[in-house]
C-alpha positions as CSV (number, residue, x, y, z in Angstrom):
1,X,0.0,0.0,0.0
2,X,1.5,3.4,-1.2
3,X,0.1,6.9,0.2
4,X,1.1,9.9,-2.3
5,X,0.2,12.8,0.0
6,X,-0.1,16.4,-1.6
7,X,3.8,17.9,-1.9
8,X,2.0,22.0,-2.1
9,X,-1.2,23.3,-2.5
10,X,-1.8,23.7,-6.1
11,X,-2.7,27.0,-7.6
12,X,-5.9,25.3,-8.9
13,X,-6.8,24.5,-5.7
14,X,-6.2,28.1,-4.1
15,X,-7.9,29.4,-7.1
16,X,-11.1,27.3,-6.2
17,X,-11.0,27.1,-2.9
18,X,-11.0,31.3,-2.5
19,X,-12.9,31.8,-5.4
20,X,-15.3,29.3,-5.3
21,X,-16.3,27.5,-2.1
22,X,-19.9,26.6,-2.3
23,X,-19.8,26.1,-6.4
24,X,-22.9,24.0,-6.6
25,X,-20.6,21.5,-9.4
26,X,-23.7,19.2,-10.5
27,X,-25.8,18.8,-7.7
28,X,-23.9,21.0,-4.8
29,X,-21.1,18.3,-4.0
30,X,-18.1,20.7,-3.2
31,X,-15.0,20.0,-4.1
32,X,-12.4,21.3,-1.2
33,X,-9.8,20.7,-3.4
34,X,-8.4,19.9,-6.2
35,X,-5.4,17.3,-6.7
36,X,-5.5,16.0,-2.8
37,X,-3.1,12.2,-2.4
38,X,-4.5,9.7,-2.4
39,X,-3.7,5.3,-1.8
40,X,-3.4,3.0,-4.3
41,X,-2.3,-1.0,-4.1
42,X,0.5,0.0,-5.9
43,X,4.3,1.4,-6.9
44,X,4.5,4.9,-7.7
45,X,6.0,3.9,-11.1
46,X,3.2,1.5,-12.0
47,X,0.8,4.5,-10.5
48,X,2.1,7.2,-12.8
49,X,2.0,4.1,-15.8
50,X,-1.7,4.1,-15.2
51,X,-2.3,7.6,-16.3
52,X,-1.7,6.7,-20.1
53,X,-5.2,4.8,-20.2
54,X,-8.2,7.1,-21.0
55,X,-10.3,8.1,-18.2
56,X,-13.0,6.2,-17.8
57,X,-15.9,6.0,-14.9
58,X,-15.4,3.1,-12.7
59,X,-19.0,1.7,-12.9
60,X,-20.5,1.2,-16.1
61,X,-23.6,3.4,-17.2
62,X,-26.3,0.9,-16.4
63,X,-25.0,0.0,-12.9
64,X,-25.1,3.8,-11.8
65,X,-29.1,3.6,-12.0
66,X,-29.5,-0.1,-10.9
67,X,-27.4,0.8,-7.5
68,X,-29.9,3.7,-7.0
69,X,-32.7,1.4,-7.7
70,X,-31.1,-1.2,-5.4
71,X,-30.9,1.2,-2.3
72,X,-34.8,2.8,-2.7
73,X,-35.8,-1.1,-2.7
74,X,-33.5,-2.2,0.1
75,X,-34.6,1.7,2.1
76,X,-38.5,0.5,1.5
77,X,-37.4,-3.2,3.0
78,X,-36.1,-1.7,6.1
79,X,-39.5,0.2,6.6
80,X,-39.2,3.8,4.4
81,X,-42.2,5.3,3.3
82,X,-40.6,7.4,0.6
83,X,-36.9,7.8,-0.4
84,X,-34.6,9.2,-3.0
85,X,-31.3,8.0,-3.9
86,X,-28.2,10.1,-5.6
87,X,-25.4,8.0,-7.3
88,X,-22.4,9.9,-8.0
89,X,-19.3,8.2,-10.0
90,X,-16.5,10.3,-11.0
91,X,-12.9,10.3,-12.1
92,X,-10.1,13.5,-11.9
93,X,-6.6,13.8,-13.2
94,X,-4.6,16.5,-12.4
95,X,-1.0,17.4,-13.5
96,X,0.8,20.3,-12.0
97,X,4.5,21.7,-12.1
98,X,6.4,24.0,-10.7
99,X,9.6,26.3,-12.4
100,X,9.5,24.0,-15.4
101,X,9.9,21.0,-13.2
102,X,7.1,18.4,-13.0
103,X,5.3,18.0,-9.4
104,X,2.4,16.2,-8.5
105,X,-0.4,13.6,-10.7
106,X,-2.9,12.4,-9.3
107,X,-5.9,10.8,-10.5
108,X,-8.6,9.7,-8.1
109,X,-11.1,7.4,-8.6
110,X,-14.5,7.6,-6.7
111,X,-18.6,6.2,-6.6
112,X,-20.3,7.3,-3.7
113,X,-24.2,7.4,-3.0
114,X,-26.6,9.6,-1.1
115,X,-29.7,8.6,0.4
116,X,-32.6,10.0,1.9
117,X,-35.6,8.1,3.3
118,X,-38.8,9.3,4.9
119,X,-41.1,8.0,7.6
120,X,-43.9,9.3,7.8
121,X,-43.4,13.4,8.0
122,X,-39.8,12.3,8.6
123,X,-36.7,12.2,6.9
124,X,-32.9,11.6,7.7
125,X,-29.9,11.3,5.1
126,X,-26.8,9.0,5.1
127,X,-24.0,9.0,2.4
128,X,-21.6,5.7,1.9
129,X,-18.7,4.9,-0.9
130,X,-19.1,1.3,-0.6
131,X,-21.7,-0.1,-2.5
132,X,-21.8,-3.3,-1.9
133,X,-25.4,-5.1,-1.2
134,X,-24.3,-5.4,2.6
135,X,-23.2,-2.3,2.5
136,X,-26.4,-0.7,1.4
137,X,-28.6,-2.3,3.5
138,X,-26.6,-1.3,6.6
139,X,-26.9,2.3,5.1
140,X,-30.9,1.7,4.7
141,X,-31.5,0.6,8.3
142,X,-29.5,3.3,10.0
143,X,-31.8,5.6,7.7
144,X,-34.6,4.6,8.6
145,X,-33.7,4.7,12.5
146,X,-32.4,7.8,11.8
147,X,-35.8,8.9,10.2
148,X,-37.7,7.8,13.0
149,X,-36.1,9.5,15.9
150,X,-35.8,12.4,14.1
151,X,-38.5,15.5,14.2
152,X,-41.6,15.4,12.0
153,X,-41.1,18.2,8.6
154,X,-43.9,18.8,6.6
155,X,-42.7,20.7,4.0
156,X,-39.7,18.2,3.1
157,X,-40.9,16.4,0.5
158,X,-40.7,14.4,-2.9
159,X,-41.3,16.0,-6.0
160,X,-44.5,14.2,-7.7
161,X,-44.7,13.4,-11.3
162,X,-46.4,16.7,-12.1
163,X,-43.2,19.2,-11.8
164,X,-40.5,16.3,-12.9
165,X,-38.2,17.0,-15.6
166,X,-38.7,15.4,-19.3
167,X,-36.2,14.6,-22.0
168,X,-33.8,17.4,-22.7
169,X,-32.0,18.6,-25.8
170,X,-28.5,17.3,-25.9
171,X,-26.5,19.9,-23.1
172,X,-23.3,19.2,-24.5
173,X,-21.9,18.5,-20.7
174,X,-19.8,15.3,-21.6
175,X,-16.4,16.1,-23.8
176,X,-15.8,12.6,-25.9
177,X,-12.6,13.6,-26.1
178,X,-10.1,12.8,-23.5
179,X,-6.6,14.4,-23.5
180,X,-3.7,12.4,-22.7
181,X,-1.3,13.2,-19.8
182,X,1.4,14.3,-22.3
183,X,-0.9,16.8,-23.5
184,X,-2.2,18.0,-19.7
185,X,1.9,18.2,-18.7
186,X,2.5,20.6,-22.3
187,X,-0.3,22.8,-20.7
188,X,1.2,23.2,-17.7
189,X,4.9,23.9,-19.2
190,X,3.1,26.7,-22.0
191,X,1.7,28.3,-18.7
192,X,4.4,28.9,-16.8
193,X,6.9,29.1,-19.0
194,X,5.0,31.8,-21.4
195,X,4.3,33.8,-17.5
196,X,7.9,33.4,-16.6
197,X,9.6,34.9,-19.3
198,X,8.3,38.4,-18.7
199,X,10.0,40.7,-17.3
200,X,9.5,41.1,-13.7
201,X,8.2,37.6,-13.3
202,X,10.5,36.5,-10.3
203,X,8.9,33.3,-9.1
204,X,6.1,31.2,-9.9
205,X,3.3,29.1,-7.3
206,X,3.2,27.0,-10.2
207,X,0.8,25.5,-12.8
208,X,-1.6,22.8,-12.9
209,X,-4.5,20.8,-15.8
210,X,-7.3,19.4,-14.4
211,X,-9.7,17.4,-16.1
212,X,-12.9,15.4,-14.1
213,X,-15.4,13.0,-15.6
214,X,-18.6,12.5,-13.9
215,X,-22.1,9.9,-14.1
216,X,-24.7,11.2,-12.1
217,X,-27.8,9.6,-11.4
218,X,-31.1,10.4,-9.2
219,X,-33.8,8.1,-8.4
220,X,-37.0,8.7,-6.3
221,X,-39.2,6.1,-4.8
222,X,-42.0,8.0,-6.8
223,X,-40.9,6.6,-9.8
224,X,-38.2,9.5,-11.3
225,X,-35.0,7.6,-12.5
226,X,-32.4,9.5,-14.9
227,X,-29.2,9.8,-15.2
228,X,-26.6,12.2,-17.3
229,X,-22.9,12.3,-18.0
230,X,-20.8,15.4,-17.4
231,X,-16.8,16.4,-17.8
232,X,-14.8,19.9,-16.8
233,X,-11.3,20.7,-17.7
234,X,-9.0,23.5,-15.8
235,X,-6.0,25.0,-16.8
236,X,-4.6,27.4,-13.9
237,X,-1.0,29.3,-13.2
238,X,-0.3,31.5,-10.5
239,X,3.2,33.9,-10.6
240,X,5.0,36.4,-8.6
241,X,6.6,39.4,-9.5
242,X,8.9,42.0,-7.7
243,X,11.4,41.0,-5.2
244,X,12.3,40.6,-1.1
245,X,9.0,42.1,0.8
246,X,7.9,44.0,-2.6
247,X,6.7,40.4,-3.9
248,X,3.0,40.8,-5.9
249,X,1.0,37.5,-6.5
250,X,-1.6,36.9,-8.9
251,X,-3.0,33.9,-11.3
252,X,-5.0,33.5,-14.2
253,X,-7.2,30.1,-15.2
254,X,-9.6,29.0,-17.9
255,X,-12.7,26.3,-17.1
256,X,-14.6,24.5,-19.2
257,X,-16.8,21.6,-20.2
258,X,-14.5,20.5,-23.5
259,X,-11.0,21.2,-23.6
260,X,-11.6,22.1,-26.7
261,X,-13.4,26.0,-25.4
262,X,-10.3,25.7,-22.7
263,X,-8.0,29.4,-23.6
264,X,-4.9,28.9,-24.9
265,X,-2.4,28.0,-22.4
266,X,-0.3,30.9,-23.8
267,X,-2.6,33.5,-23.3
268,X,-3.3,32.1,-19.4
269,X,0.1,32.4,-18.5
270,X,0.4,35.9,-20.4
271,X,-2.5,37.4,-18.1
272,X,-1.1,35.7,-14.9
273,X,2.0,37.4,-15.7
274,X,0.1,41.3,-16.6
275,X,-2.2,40.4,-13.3
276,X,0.9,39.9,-11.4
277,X,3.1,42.7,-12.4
278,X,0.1,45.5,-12.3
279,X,0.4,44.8,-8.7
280,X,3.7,46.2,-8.0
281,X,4.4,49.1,-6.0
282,X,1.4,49.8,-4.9
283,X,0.0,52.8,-2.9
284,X,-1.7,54.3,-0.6
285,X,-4.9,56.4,-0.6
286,X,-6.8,58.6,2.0
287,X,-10.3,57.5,3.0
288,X,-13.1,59.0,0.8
289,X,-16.0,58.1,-1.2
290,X,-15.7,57.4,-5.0
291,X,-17.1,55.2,-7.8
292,X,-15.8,51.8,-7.4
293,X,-15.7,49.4,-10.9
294,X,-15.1,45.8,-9.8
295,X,-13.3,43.5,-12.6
296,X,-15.4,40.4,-12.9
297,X,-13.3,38.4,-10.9
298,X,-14.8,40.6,-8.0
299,X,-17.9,40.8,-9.8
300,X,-18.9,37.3,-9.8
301,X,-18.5,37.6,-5.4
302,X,-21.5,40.2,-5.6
303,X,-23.7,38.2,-7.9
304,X,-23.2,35.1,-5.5
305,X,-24.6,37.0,-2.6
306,X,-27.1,38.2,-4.5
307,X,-28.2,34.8,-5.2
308,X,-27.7,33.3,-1.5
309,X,-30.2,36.6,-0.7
310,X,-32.7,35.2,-2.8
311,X,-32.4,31.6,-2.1
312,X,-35.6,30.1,-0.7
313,X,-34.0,28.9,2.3
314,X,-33.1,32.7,3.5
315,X,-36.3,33.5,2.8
316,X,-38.5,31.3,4.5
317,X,-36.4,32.1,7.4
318,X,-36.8,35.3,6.9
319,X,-32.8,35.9,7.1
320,X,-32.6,37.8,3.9
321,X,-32.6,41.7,3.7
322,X,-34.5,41.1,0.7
323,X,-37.3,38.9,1.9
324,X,-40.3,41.6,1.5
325,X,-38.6,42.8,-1.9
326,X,-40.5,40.6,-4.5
327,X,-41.7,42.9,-7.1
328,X,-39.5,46.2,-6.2
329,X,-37.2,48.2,-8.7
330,X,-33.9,46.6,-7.1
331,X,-31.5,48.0,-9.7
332,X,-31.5,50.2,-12.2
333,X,-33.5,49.5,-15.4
334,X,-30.9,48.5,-17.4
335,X,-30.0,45.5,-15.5
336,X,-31.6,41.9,-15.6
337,X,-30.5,38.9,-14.2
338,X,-30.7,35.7,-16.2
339,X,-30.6,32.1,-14.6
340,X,-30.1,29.4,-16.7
341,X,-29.5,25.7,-16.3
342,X,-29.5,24.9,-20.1
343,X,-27.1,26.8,-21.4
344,X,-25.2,25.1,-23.9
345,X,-21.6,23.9,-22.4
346,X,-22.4,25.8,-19.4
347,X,-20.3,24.7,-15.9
348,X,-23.3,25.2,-14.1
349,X,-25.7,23.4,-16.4
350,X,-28.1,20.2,-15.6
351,X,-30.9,18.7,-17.6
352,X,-32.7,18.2,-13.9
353,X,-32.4,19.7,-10.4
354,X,-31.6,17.4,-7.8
355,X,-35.1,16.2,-6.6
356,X,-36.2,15.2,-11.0
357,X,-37.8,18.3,-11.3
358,X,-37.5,20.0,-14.4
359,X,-35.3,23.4,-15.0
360,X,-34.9,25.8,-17.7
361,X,-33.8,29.6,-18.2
362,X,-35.3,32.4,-15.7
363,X,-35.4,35.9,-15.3
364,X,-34.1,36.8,-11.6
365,X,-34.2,40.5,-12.1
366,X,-36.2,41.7,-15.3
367,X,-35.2,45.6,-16.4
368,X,-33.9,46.2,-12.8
369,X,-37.6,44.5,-10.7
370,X,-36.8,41.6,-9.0
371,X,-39.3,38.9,-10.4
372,X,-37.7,35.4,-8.8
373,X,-36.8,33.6,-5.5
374,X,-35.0,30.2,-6.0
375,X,-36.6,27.5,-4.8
376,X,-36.6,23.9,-4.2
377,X,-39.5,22.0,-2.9
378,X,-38.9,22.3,1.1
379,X,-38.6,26.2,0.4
380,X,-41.0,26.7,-2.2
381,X,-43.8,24.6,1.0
382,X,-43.0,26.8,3.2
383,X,-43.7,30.1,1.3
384,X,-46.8,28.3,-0.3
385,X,-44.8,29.0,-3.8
386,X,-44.4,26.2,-6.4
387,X,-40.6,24.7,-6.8
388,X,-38.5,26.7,-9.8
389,X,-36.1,23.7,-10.1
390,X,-33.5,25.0,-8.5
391,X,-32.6,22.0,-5.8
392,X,-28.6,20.9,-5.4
393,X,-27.3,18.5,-3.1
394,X,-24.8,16.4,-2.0
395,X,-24.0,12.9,-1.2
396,X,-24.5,13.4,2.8
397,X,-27.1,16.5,2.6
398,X,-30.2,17.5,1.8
399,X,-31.6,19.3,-1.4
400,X,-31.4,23.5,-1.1
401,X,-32.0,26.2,-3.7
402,X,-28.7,27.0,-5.2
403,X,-28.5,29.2,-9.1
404,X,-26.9,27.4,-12.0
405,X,-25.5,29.2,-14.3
406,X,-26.4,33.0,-13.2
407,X,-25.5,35.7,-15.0
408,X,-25.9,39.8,-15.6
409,X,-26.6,40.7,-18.9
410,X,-24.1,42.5,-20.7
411,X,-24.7,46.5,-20.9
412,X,-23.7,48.6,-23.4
413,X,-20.2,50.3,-22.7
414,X,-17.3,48.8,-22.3
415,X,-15.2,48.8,-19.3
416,X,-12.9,51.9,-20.8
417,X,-16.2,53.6,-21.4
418,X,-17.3,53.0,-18.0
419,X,-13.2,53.8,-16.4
420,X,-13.0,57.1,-18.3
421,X,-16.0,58.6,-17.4
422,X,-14.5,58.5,-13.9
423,X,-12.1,61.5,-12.4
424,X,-11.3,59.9,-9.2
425,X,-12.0,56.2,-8.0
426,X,-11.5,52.5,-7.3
427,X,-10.9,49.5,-10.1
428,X,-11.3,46.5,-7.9
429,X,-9.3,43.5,-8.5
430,X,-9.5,41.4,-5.8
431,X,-11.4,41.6,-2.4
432,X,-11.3,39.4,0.7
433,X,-12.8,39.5,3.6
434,X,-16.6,38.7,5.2
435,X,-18.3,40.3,2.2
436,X,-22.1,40.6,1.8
437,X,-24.4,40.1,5.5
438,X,-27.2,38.7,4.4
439,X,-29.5,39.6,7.0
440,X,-28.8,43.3,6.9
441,X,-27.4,44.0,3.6
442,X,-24.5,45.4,5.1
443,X,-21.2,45.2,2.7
444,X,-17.4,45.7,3.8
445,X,-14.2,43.7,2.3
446,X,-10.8,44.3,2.2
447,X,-9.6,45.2,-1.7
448,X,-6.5,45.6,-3.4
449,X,-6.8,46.9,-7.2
450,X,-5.5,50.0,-9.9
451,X,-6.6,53.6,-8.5
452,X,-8.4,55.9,-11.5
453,X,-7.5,59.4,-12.0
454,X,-8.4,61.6,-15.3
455,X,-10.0,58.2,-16.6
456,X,-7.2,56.3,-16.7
457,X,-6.1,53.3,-14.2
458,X,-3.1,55.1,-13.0
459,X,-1.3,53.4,-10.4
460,X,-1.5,50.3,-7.8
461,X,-3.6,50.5,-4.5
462,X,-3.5,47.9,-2.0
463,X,-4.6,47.1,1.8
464,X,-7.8,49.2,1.2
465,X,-11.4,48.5,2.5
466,X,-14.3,49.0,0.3
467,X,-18.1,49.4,2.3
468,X,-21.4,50.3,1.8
469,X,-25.1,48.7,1.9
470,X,-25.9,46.5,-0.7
471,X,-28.7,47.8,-2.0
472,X,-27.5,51.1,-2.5
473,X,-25.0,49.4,-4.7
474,X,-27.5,47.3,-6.6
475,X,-29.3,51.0,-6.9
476,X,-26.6,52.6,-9.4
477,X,-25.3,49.6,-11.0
478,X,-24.0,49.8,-14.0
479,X,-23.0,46.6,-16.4
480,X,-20.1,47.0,-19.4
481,X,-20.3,44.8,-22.4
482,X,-17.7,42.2,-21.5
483,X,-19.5,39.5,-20.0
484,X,-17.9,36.6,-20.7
485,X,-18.8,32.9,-19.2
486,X,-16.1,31.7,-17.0
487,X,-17.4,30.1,-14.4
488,X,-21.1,29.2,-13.1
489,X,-21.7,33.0,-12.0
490,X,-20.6,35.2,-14.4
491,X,-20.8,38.9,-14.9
492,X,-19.3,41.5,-16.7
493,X,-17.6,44.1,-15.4
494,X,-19.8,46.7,-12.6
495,X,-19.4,49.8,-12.0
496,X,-21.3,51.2,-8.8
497,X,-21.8,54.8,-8.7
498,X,-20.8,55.6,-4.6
499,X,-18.9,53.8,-2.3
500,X,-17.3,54.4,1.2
501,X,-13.0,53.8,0.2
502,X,-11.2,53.5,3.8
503,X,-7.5,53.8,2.9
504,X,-4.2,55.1,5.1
């Protein structure tokens, strides 16, 4: 038995573990990390000799269903009223390298199930990777006396036949093709080597491929059973420039469902390099209040609490600064706010939610009104609504409302526009900090960015601290033209008219 632990923490993984903890990937099962060791019954040579085979799913496309089949039978033997069952089977490769040298790859290998049983009014959830049939039923009976001694819900419940999802058009979520590690390791050298050899460039975090293939299947005791096949690929490098205690760090990635849509690893490693060195020397500024544009990198943060603002769950609980807001003029008219889980390619696209009930494309925010919570079935009970398809879960928890791929719609000038109409302000390029409170609407994080003087980005700012309510943001927003799909929340870039800037 041979362990390969993890030698560094991969820019990949920094990248989405800061940018994007809580990325609902299929239906809500976070990945923590990318490219974490794992143990395999064998050498490390005859380990890394196993990478030249494709990458293929370790359970075969008819199983996937049948084991979610088996465990709503076995769940209904061991005295379940109701029950649903979430089969996940998935497989990830990840190269990574650091100054031109080759690191870390790891491929791991997983099938896991979730399932949830009811008695009565109530419900309980286990998870298990091992599926054998002795397995499974020990997972059923602790269910079920799980279920029992648990609290009655009425409002969690199973999705009936009415509000479940029928055939699809073809997504386009699985890529047929399947890169070879030779290719994943060129990647990673174009990266790097293409951000190295600027000027400046002093160091490098390193650079890393990714590519995941996925079966997912959902079964309810009602009678839903489907099942789909997904992939993503990553490309990520993250570089330093300056020198000593002047050192500026910054990284640039590309994600998508076919390798093929995946930027060129040149230009990647060109923009980590330009994100890096526009970092340097940076200043100070006094505290005052200016227009603040945030480059969608920051963009995307802002959306995201939108979103968890206007997820059922905050609602129903009445946690939401936005719960009595259905139907008001939130932003200005030229905004909207799209949702949409059918979007060709999209990384946050699914042909069903996660309790079978079908999805499809919906206006959030039409010209600026808010016109859409999001909703699963627990949420949608308790605010006697009707389900918009938005459930995710994963293998150990229940369904919640979650967005898919959300999105601002592109405005009409583009960020220079928007950046020259500005004497004096803020051009955000990365924030950190507690962000958005839901309950109040309150807004203050930590920013670092490019300072705007005569409409021009002028000169580095750094260990500033950007605040104001959120809804006085939402209020002026203003969208460029530049939206471009990245990730599962995407916007372009924003531009809000006020905020509070505390600097030295």
């Amino acid at each position: 038995m041979v362990s390969f632990p993890r030698k560094r923490e991969s820019s990949l993984a920094v990248f989405l573990d800061t940018r994007f903890r809580g990325y609902d990937s299929e239906f809500g099962a976070v990945k923590e990390e990318i490219g974490t060791g794992m143990t395999l019954n064998s050498s490390k040579t005859h380990w890394y000799l196993r990478f030249s085979a494709a990458i293929s799913v370790p359970m075969s496309e008819t199983d996937i269903l049948s084991v979610a089949q088996q465990a709503l039978d076995t769940a209904k033997a061991c005295g379940a009223d109701a029950a649903d069952a979430l089969v996940v089977d998935s497989v990830d490769l990840a190269v990574s390298q650091r100054l031109g040298i080759p690191e870390d790859t790891e491929r791991a290998e997983s099938s896991g199930l979730g399932l949830r049983v009811f008695v009565g009014h109530k419900s309980a959830i286990v998870s298990t990777t091992d599926l054998s049939k002795a397995a499974l039923m020990e997972a059923c009976e602790r269910a079920v006396a799980m279920a029992r001694a648990s609290l009655d819900d009425p409002y969690t419940m199973l999705a009936e036949s009415s509000v479940w999802a029928g055939e699809v058009a073809d997504l386009q979520l699985h890529d047929s093709h399947e890169p070879d590690i030779d290719w994943m390791r060129e990647q990673c050298a174009r990266m790097e080597d293409t951000a190295r050899s600027k000027a400046g460039i002093t160091n490098s975090q390193g650079a890393d491929a990714q590519i995941s293939r996925n079966r997912i299947a959902l079964a309810t005791s009602a009678g839903f059973a489907r099942r789909y096949e997904s992939s993503s690929s990553s490309l990520s490098v993250t570089v330093l420039a300056g020198k000593g205690d002047k050192m500026e760090r910054d990284y640039a990635y590309s994600m998508a469902r076919h390798t093929a849509d995946l930027q060129d690893a040149h230009s990647i490693g060109e923009l980590a390099a330009q994100r890096a060195l526009q970092r340097l020397n940076p200043k100070k500024v006094s505290t005052q209040q200016v227009p603040v544009i945030f480059d969608p990198r920051v963009g995307r943060s802002l959306l995201s609490s939108f979103a968890s603002a206007i997820s059922g769950t905050s609602i129903a609980r009445g946690t939401s600064f936005l719960k009595n807001r259905m139907g008001e003029e939130l932003f200005p008219q030229a905004i909207s706010i799209i949702d949409d889980p059918h979007r060709l390619r999209g990384l946050g696209s699914k042909p069903f939610d996660a309790e079978g009930v079908k999805n499809g494309k919906r206006v959030i925010v039409e010209q600026g009104r808010l016109q859409s919570w999001l909703l699963d079935m627990r949420s949608a009970a308790q605010l006697g609504l009707h389900t918009t398809g938005h459930a995710v879960r994963g293998l150990g928890s229940a369904p919640y409302p979650s967005s898919t791929n959300l999105y601002i719609e592109a405005g009409g000038k583009s960020p220079q526009a928007l950046i020259a109409e500005i004497e004096n302000g803020f051009y955000v390029t990365d924030a950190f900090g507690s962000g958005v409170n839901i309950v109040t609407g309150d807004y203050s994080q930590g920013a670092s960015g490019l300072w705007i003087e005569n409409g021009q980005l002028s000169y580095a700012v750094s260990e500033l601290t950007i605040a104001g309510n959120v809804c006085d943001m939402f209020a002026t927003l203003q969208a460029a033209n530049d939206l471009h799909f990245e990730t599962a929340t995407n916007t372009p870039t924003l531009c809000v008219e006020r905020m509070m800037v505390a600097g030295a």
